[in-house]
PyMOL Python script that loads the backbone (N, CA, C, O; Angstrom):
from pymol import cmd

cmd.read_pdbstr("""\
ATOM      1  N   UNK A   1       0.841  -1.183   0.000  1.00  0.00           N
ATOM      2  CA  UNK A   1       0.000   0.000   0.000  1.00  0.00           C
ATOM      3  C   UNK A   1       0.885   1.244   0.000  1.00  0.00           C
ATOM      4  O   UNK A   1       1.761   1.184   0.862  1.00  0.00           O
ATOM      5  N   UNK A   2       0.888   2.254  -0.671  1.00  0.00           N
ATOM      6  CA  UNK A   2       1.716   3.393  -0.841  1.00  0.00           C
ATOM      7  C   UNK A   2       0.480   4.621  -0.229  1.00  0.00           C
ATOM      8  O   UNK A   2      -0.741   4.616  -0.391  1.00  0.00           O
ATOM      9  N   UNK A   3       1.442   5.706   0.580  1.00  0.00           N
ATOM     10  CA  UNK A   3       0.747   7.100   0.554  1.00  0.00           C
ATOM     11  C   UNK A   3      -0.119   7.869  -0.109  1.00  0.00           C
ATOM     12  O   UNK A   3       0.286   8.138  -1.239  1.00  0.00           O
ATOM     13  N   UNK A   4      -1.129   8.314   0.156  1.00  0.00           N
ATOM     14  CA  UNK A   4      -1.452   9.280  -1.250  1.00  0.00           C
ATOM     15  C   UNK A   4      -0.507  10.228  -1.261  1.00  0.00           C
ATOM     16  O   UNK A   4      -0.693  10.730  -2.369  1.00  0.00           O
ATOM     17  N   UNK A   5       0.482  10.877  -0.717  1.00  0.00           N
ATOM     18  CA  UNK A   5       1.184  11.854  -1.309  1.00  0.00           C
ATOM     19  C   UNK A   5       2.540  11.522  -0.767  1.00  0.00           C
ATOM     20  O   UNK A   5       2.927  10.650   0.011  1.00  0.00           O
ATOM     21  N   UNK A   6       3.178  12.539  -1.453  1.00  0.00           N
ATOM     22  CA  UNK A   6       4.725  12.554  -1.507  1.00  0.00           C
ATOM     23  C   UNK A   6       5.493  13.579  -1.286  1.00  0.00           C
ATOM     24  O   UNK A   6       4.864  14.513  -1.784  1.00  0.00           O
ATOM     25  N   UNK A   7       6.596  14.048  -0.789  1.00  0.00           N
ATOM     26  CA  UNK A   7       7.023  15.261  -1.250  1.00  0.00           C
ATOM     27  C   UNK A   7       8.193  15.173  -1.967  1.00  0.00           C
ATOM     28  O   UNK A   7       9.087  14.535  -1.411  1.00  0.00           O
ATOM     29  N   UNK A   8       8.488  15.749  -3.309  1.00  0.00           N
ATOM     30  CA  UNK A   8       9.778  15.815  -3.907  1.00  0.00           C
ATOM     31  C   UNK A   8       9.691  16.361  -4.874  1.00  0.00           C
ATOM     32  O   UNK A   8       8.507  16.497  -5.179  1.00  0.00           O
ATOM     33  N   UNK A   9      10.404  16.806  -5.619  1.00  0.00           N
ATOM     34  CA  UNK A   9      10.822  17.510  -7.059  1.00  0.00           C
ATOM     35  C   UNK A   9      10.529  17.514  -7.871  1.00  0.00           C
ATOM     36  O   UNK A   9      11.306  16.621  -8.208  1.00  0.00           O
ATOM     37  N   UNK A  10       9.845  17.782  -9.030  1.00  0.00           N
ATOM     38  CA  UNK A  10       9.318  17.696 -10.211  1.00  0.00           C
ATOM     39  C   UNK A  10      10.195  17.845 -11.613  1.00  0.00           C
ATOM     40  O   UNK A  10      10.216  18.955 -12.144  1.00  0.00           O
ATOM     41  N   UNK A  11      10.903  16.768 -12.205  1.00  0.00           N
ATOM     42  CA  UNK A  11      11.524  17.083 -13.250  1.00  0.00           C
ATOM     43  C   UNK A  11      11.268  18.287 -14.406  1.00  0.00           C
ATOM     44  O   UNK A  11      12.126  18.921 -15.020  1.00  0.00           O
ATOM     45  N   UNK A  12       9.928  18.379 -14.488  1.00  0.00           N
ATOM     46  CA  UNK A  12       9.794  19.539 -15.488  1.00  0.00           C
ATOM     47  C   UNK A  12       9.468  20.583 -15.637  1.00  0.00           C
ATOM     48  O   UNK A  12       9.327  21.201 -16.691  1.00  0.00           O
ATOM     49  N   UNK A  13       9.193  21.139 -13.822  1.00  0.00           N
ATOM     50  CA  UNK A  13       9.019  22.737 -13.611  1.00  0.00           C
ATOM     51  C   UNK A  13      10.195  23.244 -12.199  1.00  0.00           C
ATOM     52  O   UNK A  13      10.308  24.277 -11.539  1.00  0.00           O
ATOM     53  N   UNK A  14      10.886  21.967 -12.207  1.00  0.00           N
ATOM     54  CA  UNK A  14      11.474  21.963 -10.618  1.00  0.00           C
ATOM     55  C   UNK A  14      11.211  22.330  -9.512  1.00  0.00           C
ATOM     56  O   UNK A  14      12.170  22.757  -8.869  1.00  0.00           O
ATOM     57  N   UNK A  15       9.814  22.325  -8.815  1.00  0.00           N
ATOM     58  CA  UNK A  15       9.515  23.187  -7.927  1.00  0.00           C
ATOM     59  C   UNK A  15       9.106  21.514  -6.682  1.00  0.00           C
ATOM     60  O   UNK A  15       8.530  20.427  -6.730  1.00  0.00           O
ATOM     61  N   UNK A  16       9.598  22.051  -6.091  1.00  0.00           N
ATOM     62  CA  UNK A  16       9.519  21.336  -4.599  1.00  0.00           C
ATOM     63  C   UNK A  16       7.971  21.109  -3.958  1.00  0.00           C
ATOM     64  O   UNK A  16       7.315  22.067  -3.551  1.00  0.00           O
ATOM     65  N   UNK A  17       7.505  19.813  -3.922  1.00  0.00           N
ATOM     66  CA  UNK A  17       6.157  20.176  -3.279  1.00  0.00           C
ATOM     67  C   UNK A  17       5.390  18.704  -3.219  1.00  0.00           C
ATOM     68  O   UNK A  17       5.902  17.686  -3.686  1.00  0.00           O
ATOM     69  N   UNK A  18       4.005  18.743  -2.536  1.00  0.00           N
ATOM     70  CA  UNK A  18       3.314  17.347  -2.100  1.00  0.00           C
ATOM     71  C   UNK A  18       2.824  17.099  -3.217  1.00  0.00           C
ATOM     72  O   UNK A  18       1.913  17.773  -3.698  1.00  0.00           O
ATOM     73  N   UNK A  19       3.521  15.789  -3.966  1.00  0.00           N
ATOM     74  CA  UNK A  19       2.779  14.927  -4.933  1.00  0.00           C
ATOM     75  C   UNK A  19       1.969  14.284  -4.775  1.00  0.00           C
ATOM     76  O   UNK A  19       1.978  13.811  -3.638  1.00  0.00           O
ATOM     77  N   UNK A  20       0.750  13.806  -5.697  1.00  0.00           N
ATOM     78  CA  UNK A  20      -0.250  12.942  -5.465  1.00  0.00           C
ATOM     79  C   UNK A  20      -0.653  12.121  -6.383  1.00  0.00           C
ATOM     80  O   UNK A  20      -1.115  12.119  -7.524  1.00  0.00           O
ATOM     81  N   UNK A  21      -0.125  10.941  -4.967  1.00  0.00           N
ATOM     82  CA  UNK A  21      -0.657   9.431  -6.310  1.00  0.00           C
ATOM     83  C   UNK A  21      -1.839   9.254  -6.737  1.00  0.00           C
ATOM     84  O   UNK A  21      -2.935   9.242  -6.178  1.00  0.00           O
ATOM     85  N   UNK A  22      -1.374   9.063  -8.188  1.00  0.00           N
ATOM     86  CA  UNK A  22      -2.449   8.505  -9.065  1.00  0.00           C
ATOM     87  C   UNK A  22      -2.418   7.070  -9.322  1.00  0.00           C
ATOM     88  O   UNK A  22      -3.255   6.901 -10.208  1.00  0.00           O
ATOM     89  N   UNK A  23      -1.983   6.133  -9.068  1.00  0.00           N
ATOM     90  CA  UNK A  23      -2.342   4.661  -9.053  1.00  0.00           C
ATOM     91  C   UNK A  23      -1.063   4.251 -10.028  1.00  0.00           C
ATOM     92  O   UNK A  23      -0.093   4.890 -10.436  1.00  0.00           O
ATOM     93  N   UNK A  24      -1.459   3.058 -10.187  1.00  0.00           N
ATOM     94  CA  UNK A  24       0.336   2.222 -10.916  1.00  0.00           C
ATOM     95  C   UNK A  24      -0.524   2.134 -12.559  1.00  0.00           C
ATOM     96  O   UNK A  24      -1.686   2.050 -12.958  1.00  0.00           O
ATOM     97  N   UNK A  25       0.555   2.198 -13.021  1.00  0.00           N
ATOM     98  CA  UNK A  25       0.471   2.068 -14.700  1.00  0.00           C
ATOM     99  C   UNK A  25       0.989   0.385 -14.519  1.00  0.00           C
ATOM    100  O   UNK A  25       1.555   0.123 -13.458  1.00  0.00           O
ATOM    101  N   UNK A  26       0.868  -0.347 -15.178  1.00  0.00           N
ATOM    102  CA  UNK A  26       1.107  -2.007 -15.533  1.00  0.00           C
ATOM    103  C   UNK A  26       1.576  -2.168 -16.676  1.00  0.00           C
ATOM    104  O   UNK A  26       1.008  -1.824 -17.713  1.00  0.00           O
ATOM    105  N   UNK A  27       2.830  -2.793 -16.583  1.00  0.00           N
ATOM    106  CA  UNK A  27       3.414  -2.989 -18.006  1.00  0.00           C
ATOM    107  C   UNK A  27       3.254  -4.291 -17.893  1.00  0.00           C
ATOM    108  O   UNK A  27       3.369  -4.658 -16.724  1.00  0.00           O
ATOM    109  N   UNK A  28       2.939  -5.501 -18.972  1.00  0.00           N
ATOM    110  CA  UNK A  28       3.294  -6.844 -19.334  1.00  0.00           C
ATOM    111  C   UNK A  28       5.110  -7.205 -18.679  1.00  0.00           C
ATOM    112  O   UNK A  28       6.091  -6.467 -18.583  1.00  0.00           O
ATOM    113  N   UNK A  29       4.968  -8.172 -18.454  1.00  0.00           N
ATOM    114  CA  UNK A  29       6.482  -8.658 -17.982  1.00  0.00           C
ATOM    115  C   UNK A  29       7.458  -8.226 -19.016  1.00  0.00           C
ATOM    116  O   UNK A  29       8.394  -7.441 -18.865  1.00  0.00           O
ATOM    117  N   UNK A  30       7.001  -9.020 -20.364  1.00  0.00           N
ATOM    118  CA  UNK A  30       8.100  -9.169 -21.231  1.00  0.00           C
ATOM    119  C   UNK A  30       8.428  -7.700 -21.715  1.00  0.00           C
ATOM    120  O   UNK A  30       9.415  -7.238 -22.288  1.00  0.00           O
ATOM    121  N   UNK A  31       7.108  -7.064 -21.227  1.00  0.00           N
ATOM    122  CA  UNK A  31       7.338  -5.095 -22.318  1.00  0.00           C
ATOM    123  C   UNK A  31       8.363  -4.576 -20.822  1.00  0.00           C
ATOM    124  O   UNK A  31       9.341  -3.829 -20.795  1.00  0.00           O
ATOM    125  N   UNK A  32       7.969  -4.997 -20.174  1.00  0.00           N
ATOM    126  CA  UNK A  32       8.943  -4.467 -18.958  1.00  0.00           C
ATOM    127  C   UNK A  32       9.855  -4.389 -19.192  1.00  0.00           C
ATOM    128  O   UNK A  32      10.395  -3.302 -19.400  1.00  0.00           O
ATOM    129  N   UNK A  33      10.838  -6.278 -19.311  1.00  0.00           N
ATOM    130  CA  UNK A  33      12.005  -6.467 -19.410  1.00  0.00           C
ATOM    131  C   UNK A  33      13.072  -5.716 -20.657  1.00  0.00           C
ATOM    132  O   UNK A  33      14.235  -5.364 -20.458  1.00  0.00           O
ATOM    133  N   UNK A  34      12.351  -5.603 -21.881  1.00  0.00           N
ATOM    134  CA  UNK A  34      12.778  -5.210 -22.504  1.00  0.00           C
ATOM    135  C   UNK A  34      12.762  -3.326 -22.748  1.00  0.00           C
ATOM    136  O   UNK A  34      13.526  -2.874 -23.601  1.00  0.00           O
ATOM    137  N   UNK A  35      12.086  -2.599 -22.147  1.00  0.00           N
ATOM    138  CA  UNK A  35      12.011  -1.356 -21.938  1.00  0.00           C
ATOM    139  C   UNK A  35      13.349  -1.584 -20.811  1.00  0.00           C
ATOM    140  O   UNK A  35      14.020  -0.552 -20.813  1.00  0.00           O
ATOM    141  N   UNK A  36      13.837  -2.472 -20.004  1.00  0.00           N
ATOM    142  CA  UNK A  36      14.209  -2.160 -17.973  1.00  0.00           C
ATOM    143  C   UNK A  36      13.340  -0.874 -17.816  1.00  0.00           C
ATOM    144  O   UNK A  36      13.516   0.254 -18.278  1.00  0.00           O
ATOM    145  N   UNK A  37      12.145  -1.484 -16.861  1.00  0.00           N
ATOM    146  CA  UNK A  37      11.632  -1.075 -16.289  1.00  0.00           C
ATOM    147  C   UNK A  37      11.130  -1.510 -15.551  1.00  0.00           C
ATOM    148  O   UNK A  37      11.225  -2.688 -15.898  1.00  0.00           O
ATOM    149  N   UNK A  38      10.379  -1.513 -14.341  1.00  0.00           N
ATOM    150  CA  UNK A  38       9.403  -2.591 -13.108  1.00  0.00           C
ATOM    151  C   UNK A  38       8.012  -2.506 -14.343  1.00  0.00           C
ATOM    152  O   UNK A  38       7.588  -1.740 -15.209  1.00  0.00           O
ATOM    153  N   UNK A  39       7.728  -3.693 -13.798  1.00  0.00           N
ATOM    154  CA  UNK A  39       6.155  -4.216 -14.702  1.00  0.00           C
ATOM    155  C   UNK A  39       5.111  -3.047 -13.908  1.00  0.00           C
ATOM    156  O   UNK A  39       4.209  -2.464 -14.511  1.00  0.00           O
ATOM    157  N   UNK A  40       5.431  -2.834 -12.431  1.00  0.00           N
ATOM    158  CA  UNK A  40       3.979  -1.770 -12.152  1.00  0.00           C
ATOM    159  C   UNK A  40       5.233  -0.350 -11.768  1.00  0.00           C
ATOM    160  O   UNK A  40       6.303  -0.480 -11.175  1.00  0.00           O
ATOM    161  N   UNK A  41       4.653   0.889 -12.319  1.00  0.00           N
ATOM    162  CA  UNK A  41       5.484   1.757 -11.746  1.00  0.00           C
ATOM    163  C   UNK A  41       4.594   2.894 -11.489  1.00  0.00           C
ATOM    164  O   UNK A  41       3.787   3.243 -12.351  1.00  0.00           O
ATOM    165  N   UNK A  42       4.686   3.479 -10.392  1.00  0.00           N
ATOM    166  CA  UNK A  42       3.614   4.357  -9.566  1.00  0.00           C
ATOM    167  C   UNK A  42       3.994   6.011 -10.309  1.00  0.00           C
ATOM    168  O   UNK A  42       5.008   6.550 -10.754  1.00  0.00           O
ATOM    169  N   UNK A  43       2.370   6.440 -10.109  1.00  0.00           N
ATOM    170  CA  UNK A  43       2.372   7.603 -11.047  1.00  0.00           C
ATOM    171  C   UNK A  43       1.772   8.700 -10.061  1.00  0.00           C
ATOM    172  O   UNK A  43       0.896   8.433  -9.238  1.00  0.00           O
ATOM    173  N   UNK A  44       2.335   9.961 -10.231  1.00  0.00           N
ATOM    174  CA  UNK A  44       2.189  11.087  -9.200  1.00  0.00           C
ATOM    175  C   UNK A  44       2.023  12.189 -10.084  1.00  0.00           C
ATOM    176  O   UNK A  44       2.322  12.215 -11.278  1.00  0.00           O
ATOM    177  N   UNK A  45       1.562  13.023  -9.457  1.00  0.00           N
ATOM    178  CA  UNK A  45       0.938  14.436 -10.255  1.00  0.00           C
ATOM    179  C   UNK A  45       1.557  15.668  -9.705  1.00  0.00           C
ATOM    180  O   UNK A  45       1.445  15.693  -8.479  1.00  0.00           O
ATOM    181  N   UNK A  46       2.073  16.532 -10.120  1.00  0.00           N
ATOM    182  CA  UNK A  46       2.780  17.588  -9.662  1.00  0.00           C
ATOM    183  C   UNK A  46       2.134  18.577  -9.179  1.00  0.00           C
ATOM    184  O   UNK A  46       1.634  19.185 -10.126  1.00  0.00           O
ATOM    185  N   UNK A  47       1.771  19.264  -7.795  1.00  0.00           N
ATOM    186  CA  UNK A  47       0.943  20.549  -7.629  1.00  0.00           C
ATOM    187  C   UNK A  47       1.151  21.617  -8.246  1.00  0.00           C
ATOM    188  O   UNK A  47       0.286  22.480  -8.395  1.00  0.00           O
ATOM    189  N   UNK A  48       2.272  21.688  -8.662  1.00  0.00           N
ATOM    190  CA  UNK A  48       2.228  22.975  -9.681  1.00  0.00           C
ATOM    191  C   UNK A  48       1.906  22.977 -10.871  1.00  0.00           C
ATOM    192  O   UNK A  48       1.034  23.747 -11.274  1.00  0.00           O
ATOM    193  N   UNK A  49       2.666  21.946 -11.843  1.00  0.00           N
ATOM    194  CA  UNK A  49       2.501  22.329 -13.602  1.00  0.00           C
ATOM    195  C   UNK A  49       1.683  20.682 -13.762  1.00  0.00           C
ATOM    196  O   UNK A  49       1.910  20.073 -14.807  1.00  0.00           O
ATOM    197  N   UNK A  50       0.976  20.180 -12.957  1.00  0.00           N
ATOM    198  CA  UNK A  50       0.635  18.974 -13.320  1.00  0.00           C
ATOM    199  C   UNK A  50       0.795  17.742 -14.141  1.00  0.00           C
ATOM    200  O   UNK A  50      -0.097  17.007 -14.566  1.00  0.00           O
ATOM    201  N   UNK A  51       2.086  17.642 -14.291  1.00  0.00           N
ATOM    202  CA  UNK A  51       2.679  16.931 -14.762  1.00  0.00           C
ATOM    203  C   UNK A  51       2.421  15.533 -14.621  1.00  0.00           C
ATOM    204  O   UNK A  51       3.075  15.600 -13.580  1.00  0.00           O
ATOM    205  N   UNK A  52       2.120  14.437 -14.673  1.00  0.00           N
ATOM    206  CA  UNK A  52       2.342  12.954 -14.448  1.00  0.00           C
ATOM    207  C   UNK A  52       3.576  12.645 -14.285  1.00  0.00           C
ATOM    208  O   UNK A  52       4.295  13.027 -15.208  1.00  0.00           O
ATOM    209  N   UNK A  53       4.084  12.098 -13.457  1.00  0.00           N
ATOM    210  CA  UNK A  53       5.578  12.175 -12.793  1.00  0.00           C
ATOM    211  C   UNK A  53       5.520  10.269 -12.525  1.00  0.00           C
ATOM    212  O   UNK A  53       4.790   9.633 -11.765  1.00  0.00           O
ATOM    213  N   UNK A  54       6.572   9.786 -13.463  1.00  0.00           N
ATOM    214  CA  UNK A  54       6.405   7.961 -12.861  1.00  0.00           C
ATOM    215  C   UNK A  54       7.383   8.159 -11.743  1.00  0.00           C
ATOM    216  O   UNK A  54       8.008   9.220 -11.748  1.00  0.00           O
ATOM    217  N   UNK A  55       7.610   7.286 -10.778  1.00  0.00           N
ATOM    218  CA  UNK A  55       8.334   6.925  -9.597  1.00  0.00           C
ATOM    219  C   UNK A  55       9.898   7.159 -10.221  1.00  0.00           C
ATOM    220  O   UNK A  55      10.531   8.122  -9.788  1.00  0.00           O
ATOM    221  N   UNK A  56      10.258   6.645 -10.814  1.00  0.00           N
ATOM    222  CA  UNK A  56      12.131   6.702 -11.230  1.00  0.00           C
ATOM    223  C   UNK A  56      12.205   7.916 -11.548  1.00  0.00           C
ATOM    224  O   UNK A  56      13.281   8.350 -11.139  1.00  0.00           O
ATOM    225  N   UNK A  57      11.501   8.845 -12.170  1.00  0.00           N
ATOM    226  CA  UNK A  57      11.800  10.082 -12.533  1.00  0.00           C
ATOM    227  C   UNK A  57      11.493  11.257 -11.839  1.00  0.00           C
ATOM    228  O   UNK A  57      11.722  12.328 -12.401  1.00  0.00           O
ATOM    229  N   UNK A  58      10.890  11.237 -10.426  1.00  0.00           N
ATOM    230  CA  UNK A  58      11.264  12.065  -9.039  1.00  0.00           C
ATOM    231  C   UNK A  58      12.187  12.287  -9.154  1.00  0.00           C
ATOM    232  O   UNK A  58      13.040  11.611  -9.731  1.00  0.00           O
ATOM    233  N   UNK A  59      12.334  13.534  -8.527  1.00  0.00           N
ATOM    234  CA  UNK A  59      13.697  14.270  -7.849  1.00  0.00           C
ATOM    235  C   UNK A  59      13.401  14.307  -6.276  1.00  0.00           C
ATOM    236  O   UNK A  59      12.351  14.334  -5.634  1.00  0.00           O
ATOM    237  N   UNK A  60      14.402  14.302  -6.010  1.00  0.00           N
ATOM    238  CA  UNK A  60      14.417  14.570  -4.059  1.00  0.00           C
ATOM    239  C   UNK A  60      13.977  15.662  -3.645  1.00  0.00           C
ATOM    240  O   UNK A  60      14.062  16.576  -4.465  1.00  0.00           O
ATOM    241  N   UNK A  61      13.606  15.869  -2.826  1.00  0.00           N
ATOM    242  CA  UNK A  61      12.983  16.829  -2.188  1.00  0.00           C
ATOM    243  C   UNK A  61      13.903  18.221  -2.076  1.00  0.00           C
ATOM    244  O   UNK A  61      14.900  17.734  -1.541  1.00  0.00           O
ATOM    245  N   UNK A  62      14.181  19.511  -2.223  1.00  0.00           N
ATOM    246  CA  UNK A  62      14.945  20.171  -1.778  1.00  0.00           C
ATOM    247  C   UNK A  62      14.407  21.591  -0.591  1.00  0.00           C
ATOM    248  O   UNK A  62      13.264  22.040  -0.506  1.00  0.00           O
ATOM    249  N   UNK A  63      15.000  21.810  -0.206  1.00  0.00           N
ATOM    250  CA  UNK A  63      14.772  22.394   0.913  1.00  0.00           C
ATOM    251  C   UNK A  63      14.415  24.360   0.625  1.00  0.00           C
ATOM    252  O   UNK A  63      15.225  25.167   0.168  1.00  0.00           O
ATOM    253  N   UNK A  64      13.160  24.610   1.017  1.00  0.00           N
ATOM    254  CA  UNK A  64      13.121  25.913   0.404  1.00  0.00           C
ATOM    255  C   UNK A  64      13.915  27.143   0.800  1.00  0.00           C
ATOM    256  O   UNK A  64      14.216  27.229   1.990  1.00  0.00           O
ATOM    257  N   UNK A  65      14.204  27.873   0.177  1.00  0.00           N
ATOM    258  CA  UNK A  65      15.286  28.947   0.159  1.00  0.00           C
ATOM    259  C   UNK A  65      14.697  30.179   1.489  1.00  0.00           C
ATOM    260  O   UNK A  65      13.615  30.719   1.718  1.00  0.00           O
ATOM    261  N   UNK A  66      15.589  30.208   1.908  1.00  0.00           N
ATOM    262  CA  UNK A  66      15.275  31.171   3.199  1.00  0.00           C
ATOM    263  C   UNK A  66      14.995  32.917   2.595  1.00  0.00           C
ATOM    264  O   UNK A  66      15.563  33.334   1.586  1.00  0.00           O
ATOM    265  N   UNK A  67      14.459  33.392   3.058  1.00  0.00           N
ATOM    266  CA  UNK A  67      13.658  35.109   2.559  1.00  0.00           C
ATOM    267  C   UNK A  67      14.605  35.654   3.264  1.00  0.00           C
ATOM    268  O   UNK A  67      14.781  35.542   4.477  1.00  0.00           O
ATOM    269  N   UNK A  68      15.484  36.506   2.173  1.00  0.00           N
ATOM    270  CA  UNK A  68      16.807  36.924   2.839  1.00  0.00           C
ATOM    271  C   UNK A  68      16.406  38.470   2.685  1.00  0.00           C
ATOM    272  O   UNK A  68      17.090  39.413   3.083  1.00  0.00           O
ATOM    273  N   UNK A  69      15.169  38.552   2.034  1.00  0.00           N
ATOM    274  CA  UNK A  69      14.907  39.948   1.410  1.00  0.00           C
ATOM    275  C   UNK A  69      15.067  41.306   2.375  1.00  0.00           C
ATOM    276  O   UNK A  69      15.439  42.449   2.109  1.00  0.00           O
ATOM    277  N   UNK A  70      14.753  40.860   3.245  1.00  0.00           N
ATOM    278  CA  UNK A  70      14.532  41.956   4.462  1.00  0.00           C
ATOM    279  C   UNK A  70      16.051  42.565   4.988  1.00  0.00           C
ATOM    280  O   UNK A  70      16.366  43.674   5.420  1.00  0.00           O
ATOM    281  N   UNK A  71      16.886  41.241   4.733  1.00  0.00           N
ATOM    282  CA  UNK A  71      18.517  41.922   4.828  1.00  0.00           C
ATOM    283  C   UNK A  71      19.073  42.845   3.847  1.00  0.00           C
ATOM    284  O   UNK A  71      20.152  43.417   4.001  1.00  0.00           O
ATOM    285  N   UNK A  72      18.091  43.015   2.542  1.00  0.00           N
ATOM    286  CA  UNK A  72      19.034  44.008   1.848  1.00  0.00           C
ATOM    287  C   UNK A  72      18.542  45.613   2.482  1.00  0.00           C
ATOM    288  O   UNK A  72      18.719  46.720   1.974  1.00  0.00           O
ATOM    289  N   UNK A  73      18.063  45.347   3.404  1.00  0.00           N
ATOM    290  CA  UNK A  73      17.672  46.865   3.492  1.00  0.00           C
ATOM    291  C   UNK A  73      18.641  47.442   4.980  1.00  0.00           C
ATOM    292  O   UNK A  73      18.408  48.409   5.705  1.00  0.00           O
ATOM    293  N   UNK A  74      19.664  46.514   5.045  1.00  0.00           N
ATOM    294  CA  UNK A  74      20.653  47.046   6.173  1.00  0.00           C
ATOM    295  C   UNK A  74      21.950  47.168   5.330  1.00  0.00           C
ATOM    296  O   UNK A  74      22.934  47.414   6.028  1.00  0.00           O
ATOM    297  N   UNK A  75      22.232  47.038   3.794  1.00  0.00           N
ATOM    298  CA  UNK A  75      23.306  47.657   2.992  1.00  0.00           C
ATOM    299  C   UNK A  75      23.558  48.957   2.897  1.00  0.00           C
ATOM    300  O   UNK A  75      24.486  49.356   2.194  1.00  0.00           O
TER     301      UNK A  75
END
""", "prot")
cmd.dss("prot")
cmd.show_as("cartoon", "prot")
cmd.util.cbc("prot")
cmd.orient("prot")
């Protein structure tokens, strides 16, 4: 049983954030083996650019950038 959500990276808008599973895609064994790929591979949706995101092609999570903005006003 997997989470409904996730948090990590989105290959095609890069933005950091809670993914949400959409259920496993099923490949045949033999289309598997010959793609290398797993026969079921879990599919996630990006909150930002909604992307369909399969499991191998996540990025890790990265950590959001601290608001430094308020320091430029002591230059």
């Amino acid at each position: 049983m997997t989470s409904n959500r996730r948090v990590a990276t989105c290959p095609s808008c890069k933005q950091s954030g809670e993914f949400v599973y959409l259920g496993d895609q099923r490949w045949p064994p033999e289309h598997a083996r010959v793609l290398n790929i797993a026969s079921i591979v879990q599919l996630w949706s990006c909150p930002f650019c909604q992307t369909t995101v399969s499991e191998p092609d996540l990025l890790p999570s990265r950590p959001a950038k601290p608001d430094v903005s308020s320091l430029n006003r002591y230059r």
